[in-house]
N, C-alpha and C positions, 0 to 999 in steps of 0.2 A: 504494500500500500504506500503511495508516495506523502499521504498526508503524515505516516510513521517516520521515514526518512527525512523530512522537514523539521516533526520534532527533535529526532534526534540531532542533528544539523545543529540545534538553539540549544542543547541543555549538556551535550558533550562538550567537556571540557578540553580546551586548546593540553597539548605535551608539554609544556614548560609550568604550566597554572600551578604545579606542589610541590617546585623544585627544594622548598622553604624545608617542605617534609624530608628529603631524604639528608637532607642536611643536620636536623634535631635529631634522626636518626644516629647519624653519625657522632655529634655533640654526645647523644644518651652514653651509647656503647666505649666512645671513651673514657665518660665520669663512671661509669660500671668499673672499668679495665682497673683504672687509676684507684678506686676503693676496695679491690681486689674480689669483688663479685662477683660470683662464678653464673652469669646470667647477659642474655640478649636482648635486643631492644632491636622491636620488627616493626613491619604495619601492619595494620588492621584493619578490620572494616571493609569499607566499601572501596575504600583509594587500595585499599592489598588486592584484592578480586578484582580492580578496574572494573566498577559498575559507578563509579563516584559520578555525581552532577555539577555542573557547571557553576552554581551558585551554592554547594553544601562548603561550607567553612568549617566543618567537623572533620576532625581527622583522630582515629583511634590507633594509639600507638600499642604493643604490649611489649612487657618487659619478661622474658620467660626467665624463670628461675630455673636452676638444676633441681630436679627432685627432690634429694639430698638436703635442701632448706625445710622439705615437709617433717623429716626427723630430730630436725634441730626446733632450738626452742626460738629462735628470730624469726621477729617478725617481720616476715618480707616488703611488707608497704611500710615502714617504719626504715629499712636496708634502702629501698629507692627514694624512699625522700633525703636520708641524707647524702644519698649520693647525688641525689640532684638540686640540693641546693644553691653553688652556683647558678643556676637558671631561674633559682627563685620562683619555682612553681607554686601554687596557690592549691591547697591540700582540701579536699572533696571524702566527705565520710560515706558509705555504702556498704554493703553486707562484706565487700575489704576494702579499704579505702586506696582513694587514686590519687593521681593529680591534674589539675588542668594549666595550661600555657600557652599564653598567645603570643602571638610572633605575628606581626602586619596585619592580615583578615583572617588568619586560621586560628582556631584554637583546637589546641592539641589536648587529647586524654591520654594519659599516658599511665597503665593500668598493668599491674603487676600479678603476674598468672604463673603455676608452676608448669613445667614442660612435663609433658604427659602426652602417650602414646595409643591410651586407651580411657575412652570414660571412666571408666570402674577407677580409676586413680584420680578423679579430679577432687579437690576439696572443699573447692568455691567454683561457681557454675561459669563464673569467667576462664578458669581453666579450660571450657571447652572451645573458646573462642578461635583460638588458632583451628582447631580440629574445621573446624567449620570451614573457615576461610580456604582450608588445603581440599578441601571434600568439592567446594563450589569451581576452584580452581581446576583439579582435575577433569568438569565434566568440559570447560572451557576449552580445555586441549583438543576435546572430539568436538566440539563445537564451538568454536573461536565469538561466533554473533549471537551467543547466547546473550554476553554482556550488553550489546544493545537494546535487547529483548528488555532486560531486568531494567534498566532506566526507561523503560518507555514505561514499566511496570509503576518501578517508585513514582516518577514523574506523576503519572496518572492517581494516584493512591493518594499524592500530596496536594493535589488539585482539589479532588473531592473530597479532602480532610477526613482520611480514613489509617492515614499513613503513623506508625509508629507504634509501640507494644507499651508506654507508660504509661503509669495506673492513671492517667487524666485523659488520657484518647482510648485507649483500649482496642488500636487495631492493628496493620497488619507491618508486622516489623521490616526490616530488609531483610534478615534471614529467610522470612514465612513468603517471601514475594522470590528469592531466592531460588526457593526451594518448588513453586507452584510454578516456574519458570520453567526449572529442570525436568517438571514433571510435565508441563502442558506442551514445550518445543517452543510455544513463541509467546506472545505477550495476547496476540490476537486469538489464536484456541484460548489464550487463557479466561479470557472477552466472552466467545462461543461457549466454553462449557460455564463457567460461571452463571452466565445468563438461565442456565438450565439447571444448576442447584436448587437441590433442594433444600427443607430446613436442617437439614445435616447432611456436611461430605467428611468423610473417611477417605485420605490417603494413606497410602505406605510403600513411601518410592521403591525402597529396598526391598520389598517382602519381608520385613524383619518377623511382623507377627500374621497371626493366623486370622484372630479376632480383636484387633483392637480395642475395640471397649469392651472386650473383657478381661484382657488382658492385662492393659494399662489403669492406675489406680483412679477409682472415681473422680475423683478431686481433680485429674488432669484430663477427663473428657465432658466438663458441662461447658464449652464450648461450642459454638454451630460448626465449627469445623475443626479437623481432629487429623494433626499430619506429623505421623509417626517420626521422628528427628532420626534422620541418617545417619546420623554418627552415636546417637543415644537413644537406644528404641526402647528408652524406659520413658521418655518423656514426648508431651503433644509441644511438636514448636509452634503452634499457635493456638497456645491454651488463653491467652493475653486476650485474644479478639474474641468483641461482647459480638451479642446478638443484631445489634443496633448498626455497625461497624459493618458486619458480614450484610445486613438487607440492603444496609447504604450502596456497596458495593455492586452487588447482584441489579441492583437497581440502574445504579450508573453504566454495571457491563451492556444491559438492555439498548439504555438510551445513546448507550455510544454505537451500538451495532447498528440501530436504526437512521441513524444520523450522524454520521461520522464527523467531526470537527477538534478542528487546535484547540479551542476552547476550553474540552475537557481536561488538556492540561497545564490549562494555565492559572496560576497560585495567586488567588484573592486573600488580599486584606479584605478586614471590615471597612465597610467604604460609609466613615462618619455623617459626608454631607450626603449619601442616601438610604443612611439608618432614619436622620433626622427628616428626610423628602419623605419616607413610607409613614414616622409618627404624623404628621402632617399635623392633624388638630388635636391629637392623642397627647396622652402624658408619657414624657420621655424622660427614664432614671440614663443617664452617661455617667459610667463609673470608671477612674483609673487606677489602678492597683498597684503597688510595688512590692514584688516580690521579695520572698527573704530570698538567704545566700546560701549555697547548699546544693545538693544533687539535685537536677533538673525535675525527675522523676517524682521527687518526695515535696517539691516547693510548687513545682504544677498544682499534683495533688492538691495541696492547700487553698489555692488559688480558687480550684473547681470547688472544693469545701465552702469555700463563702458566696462563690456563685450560688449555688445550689440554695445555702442560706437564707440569703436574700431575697432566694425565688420565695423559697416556704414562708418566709416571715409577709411577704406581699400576699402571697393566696391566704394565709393563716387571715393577714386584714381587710379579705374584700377585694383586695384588688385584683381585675380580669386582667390578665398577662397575654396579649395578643401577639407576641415576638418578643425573644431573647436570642442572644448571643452571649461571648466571650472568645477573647483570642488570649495565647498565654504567651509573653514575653520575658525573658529573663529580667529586662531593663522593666519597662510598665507593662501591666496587661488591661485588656481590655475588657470591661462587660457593659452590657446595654440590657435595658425593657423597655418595650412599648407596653404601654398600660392603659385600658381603657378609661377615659376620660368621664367621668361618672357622678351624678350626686351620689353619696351613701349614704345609706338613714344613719338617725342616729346613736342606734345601739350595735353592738357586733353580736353574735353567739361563739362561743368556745363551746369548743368540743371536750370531756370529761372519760374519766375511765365508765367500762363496764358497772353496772349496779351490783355485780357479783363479789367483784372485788372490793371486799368490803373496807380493807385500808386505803387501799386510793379514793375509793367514793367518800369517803369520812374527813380526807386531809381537803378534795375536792370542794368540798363542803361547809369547809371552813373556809377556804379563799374566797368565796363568791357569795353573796346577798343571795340573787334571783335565780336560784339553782331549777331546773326542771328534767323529766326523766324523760325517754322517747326510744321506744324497742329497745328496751334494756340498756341504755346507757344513759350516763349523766350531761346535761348541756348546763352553760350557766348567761347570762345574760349581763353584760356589762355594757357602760356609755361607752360609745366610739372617742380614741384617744387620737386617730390619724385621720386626719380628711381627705391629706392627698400624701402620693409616695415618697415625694420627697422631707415632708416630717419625719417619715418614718425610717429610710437612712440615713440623715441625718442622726439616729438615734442609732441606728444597726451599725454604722463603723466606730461607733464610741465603745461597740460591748468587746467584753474581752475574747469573746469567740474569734472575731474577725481580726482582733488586734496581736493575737496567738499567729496564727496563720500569715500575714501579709503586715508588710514593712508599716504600710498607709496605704488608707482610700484616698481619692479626692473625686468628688464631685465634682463632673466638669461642664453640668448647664444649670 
């Protein structure tokens, strides 16, 4: 399809674009040498498999340890930090801690794995990182345009904001896009059978098992999709991706088969002055967030934690939420509601426990005057305290919930 080769054309990155990286490389492995650490310092990721995009400024370095560090009592992310001090890397805690380092427009992770030949030896699940990148690489060698495939993939994934396995998007990783690459031949079967999914696929590139879900433990198949990890066929690599994520997709494979266009992969911002053109005469909450500091993964999280907040504390007061968003920025993030524009009378109802529950219904009962019961639960009747949304966050980034989670709000209309 030549509208594929066009994208690709825009989102391949020129030969010289990471010259930065092989160089930090270089840099790593000799502050290793020099503190006599018996360990390398590789790439990673997407720039190691040459599937990287044009515009990705992430680059994953790993630093592998000799085995040998797993019987000793050091600790290895504790070994690479001070060996990398001169570079003055900026330390990132995570189930083992890393480090990040920018150099011009890239920042580098540079994450400390032991070398390991087989799953059954990993001790932190970054250990299997390398195994990955040599598993993807290999299938490249029979198939050199795989790697185009796999960027028209991410590309497309990151368009429809479906793209990435952290607990605040919950969809489809570069591994899991990978690996469905490997499995479909091209980007476009990948398009074709997608669209024909059902509410659960089952892969197992390798034949590793018989039955996967019965096989593999519960816990790693309530996903809508379930793709046995080639290198570890104890775990679903795309156990991450919700339900929400996978119909987005299937959805979008539809609409791209029938109507093929650039479009689908090109990466929208929230576009402020036509959030504020759709509220038109509605109530428009504009919130800007700053993020705390910290692993991406766990400060998102947070982020979405007070989104989500915000929504409940609006619906808990009456308010019709007619559109929301949020976009997650390291630097500020964004979130919006349109709200329908409304008198409200002037009492609210809360909701109460069960009548059964006779200690909640008893404490219930004391906080409120105008208490009533209705199909077996408690309601209570209070004056309305919020007329419109914005009294009302004004009040929600003062509490300590949101003040835990993110640096500062500010309201920005």
């Amino acid at each position: 399809m030549e509208l594929f080769n066009q994208v690709i054309k825009r989102i391949k990155p020129e030969q010289e674009s990471f010259t930065e990286a092989d160089e930090i490389i270089n840099q790593i492995n000799s502050l290793l040498k020099k503190n006599n650490i018996n360990a390398e310092c590789m790439a990673g990721g997407s720039y190691a498999k040459g599937t990287i995009l044009r515009n990705d400024f992430d680059i994953d370095l790993f630093v592998r340890f000799d085995y040998a560090y797993k019987e000793s009592e050091k600790d290895i992310s504790k070994l690479l930090g001070k060996a990398l001090q001169p570079l003055k890397p900026k330390l990132i805690h995570g189930s083992r801690d890393y480090y990040q380092l920018r150099r011009k427009n890239l920042l580098f992770e540079i994450i400390p794995v032991l070398k390991i030949d087989d799953y059954k030896q990993a001790v932190n699940v970054t250990d299997m990182s390398p195994l990955h990148v040599s598993y993807v690489k290999k299938h490249f060698e029979k198939n050199p345009g795989l790697a185009d495939e796999i960027r028209l993939a991410k590309q497309f994934c990151k368009a429809i904001g479906v793209y990435g396995a952290e607990s605040y998007i919950r969809g489809f990783s570069g591994h899991v896009l990978d690996l469905l690459i490997i499995y479909y031949n091209s980007f476009e079967q990948l398009l074709m059978q997608a669209a024909v999914w059902g509410n659960r696929t089952v892969l197992d590139i390798e034949n590793h098992l018989k039955n996967p879900l019965s096989q593999l433990n519960k816990s790693k198949t309530q996903s809508p999709i379930i793709i046995v990890d080639p290198v570890q066929p104890d775990r679903n690599a795309a156990a991450s991706v919700s339900k929400e994520k996978y119909e987005l997709f299937k959805k979008k494979a539809r609409e791209f088969l029938r109507a093929p266009s650039e479009e689908f992969f090109m990466i929208k911002k929230i576009d402020l002055k036509a959030v504020k053109a759709r509220a038109k005469n509605e109530w428009l909450v504009l919130l800007q967030a700053k993020p705390l500091e910290g692993n991406e993964d766990v400060v998102g999280t947070k982020v979405l934690k007070c989104f989500e907040h915000i929504e409940k504390s609006l619906k808990k007061n009456d308010f019709k939420i007619i559109e929301k968003g949020w976009e997650f920025d390291t630097d500020k993030s964004t979130l919006y509601y349109i709200i329908r524009k409304e008198k409200l009378s002037d009492n609210i109802t809360l909701m109460g426990p069960p009548v059964k529950v006779k200690r909640n219904a008893e404490m219930f009962r004391s906080k409120h005057k105008k208490v009533f019961e209705k199909q077996g639960r408690l309601y209570a009747e209070e004056k309305r305290k919020y007329e419109t949304p914005e009294q009302l966050i004004k009040d929600l980034v003062k509490e300590d919930y949101v003040k835990e989670r993110v640096k500062n709000v500010r309201i920005m209309n």
